[in-house]
C-alpha positions in Angstrom: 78.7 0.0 135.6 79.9 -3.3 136.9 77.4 -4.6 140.1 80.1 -5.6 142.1 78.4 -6.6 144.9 76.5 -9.4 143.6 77.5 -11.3 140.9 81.2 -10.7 140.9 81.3 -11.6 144.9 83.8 -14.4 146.1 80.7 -16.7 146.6 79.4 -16.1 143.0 82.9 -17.1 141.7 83.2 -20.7 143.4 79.5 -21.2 141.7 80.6 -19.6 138.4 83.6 -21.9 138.5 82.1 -24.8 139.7 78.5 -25.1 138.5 76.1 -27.0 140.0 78.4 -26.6 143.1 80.5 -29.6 141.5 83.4 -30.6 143.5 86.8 -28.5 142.2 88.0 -31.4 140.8 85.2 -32.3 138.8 85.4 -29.1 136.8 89.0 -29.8 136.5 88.5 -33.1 134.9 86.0 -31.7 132.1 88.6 -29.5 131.0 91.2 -32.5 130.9 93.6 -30.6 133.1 95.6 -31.8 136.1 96.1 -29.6 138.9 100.5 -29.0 138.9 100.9 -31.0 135.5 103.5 -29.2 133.8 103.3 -27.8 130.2 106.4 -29.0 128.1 108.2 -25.9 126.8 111.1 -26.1 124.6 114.3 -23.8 126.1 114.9 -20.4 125.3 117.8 -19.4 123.4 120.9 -18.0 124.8 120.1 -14.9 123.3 116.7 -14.4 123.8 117.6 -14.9 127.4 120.2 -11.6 127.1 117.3 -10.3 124.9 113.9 -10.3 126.4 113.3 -9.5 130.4 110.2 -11.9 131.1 111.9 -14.8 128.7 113.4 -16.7 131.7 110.5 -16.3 134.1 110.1 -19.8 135.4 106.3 -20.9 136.7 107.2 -21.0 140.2 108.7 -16.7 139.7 105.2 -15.8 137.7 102.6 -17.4 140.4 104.7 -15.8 143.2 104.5 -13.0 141.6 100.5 -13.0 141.0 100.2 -14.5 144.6 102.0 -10.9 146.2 99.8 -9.1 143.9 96.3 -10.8 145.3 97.5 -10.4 148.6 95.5 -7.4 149.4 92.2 -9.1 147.4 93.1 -12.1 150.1 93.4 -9.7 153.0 89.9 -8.5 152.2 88.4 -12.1 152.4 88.7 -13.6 148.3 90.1 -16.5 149.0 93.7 -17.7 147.0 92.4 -20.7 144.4 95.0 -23.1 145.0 93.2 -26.6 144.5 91.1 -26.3 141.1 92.0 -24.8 137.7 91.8 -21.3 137.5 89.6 -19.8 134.3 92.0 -16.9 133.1 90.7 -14.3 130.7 92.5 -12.0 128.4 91.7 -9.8 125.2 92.9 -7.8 122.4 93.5 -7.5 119.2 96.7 -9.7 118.1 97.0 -8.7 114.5 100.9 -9.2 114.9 101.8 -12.5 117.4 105.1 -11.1 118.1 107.2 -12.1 121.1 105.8 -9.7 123.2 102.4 -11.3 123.2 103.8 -14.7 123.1 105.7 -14.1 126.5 102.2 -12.5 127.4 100.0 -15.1 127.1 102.6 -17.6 128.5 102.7 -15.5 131.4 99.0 -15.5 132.2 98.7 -19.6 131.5 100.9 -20.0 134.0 99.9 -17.5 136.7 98.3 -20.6 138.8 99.2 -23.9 139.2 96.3 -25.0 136.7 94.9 -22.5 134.2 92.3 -22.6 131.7 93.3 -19.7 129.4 90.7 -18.2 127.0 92.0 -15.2 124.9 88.9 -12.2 123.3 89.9 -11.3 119.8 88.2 -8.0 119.3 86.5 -7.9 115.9 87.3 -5.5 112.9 84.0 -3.5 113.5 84.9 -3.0 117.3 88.6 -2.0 116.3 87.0 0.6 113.7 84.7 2.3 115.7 86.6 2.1 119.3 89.7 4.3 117.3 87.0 7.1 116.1 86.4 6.1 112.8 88.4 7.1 109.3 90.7 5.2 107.1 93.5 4.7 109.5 91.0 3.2 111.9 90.9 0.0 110.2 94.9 -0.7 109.3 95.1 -4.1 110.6 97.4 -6.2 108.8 94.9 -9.2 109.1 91.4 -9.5 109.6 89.1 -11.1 112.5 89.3 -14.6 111.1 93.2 -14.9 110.5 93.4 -13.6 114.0 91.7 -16.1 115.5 92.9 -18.9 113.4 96.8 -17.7 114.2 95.7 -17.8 117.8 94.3 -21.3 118.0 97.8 -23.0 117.5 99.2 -21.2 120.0 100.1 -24.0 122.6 98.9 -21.7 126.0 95.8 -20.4 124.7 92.6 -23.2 125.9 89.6 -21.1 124.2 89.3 -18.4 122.0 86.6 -15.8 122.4 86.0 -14.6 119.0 83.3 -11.8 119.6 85.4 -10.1 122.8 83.3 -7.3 124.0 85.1 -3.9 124.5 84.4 -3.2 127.6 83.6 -6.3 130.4 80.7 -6.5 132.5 78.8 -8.7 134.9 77.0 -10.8 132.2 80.0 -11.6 129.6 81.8 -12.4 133.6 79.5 -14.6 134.3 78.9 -16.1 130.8 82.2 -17.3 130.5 82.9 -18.3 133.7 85.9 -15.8 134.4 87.9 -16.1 137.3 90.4 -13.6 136.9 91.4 -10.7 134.3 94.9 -10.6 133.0 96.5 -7.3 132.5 99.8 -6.0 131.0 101.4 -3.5 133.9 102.7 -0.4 132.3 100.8 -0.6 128.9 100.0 2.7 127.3 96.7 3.7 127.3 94.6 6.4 125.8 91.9 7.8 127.9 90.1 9.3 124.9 89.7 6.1 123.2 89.9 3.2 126.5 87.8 5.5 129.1 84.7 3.3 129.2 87.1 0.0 129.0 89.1 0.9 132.2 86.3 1.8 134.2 85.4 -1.7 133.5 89.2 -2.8 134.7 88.8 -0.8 137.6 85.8 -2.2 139.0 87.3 -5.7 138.8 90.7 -4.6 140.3 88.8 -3.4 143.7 87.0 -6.8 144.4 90.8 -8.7 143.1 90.0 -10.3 140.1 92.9 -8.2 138.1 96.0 -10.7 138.0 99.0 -8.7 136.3 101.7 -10.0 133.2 105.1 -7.9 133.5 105.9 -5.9 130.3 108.5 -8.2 128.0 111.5 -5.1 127.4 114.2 -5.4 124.7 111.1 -6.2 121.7 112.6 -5.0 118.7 110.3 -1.5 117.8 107.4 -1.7 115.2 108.2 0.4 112.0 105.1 -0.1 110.1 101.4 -1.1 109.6 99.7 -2.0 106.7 96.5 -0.8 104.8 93.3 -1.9 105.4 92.7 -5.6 105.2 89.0 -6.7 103.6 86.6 -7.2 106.9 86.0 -10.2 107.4 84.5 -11.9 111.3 85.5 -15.6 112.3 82.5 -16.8 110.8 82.5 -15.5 107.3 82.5 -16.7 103.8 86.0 -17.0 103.2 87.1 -14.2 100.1 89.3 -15.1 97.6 89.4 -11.9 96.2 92.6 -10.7 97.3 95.3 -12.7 96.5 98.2 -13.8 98.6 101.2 -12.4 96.8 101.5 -8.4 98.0 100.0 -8.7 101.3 102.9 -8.5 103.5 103.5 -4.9 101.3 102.5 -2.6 103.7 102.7 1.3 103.7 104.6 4.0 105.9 103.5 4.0 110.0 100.4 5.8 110.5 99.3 7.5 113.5 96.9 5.4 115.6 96.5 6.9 119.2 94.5 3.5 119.9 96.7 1.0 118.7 99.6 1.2 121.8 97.1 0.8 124.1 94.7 -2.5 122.6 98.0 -3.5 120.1 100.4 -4.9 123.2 97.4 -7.4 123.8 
């Protein structure tokens, strides 16, 4: 159970993101961001502008957007951070970085006018036993390493978090400095599975420090998922056992009751 009246207070969080009570812009400059410098994106096409719903979302329309839904959190006394780079967290499992997840990610880098974004890559074991267990539980298409590796030249992402608990709490808050959670509105969830993982969610959403990503509609749908890829964490020995040819082969769709939920990530 999340203490939220101690460590996760409003106080705690101008410490947590300012250590040493260091001046804003001091933890801005050890990050090497500047507050309102823009990130150069290349234009989307014309058709992935007709195509995907959160495509055209310009910075100014996503932190508006975040802005109305703090409002209550602000009502309540947490105050708006406005002058200092924001520490943004999200997590899942991003074995496929489609466009969804792309325009995800994007979404929560840009959510404040300075954001450091660090993404949790849940690790194969977590994945296994969070889904129940049995052969279908582990049918990623890539293991913990490739995920993290495909995620660290993705241009938004700051910081990956390669051993992402499942559910958060007040010391993985406060070890990483978190200023705010970033959540997908309208993802499926299933309660068997994500019960003890959105109580977690919950407890941060009633002291504000849930910021939302609109869902990306008009995502082509997912028609399969492969076997089992060998297990194999960030820091593993690389294996050179299974060789490259074959392994985009993958099998019919199997029946993962955890995977809409953890897979939108």
């Amino acid at each position: 159970m999340m203490d939220t009246s101690s460590v996760l207070s409003d106080e705690d969080y101008d410490v947590i993101s300012n250590p040493g009570q260091r001046s804003p812009g001091s933890s801005v400059t050890d990050f090497g961001h500047v507050l309102g410098s823009p990130i150069r994106e290349i234009p989307p096409t014309d058709a992935a502008r007709l195509s995907f719903s959160t495509v055209s979302l310009t910075p100014a329309d996503i932190q508006a957007y975040v802005r109305t839904a703090l409002s209550t959190a602000v009502a309540r006394g947490v105050k708006y951070p406005a002058d200092r780079t924001v520490r943004v967290y999200v997590d899942g499992v991003f074995d496929v970085l489609d466009a969804g997840r792309m325009l995800r990610l994007r979404q929560a880098k840009l959510s404040f006018a300075s954001v450091y974004l660090m993404v949790g890559v849940f690790p194969d074991e977590t994945c296994h036993v969070q889904s129940g267990g049995g052969s279908a539980a582990t049918a990623l298409r890539h293991p913990h390493v490739e995920r993290c590796e495909a995620l660290r030249h993705v241009k938004w992402v700051d910081e990956i978090v390669p051993d992402a608990p499942w559910v958060l709490d007040d010391a993985f808050m406060i070890n990483k400095r978190i200023d705010y959670v970033a959540l997908e509105e309208g993802s499926s969830v299933n309660p068997e599975f994500d019960k003890e993982r959105l109580k977690g969610y919950d407890e941060l959403k009633k002291i504000g420090r849930v910021i939302p990503t609109r869902r990306t509609f008009g995502l082509a749908p997912k028609l399969t998922t492969p076997s089992s890829p060998p297990s194999r964490s960030a820091n593993a020995t690389p294996d050179q056992s299974t060789p490259e040819s074959g392994r985009d082969t993958f099998p019919p769709l199997l029946a993962l009751p955890w995977r809409d939920s953890i897979e939108r990530s």
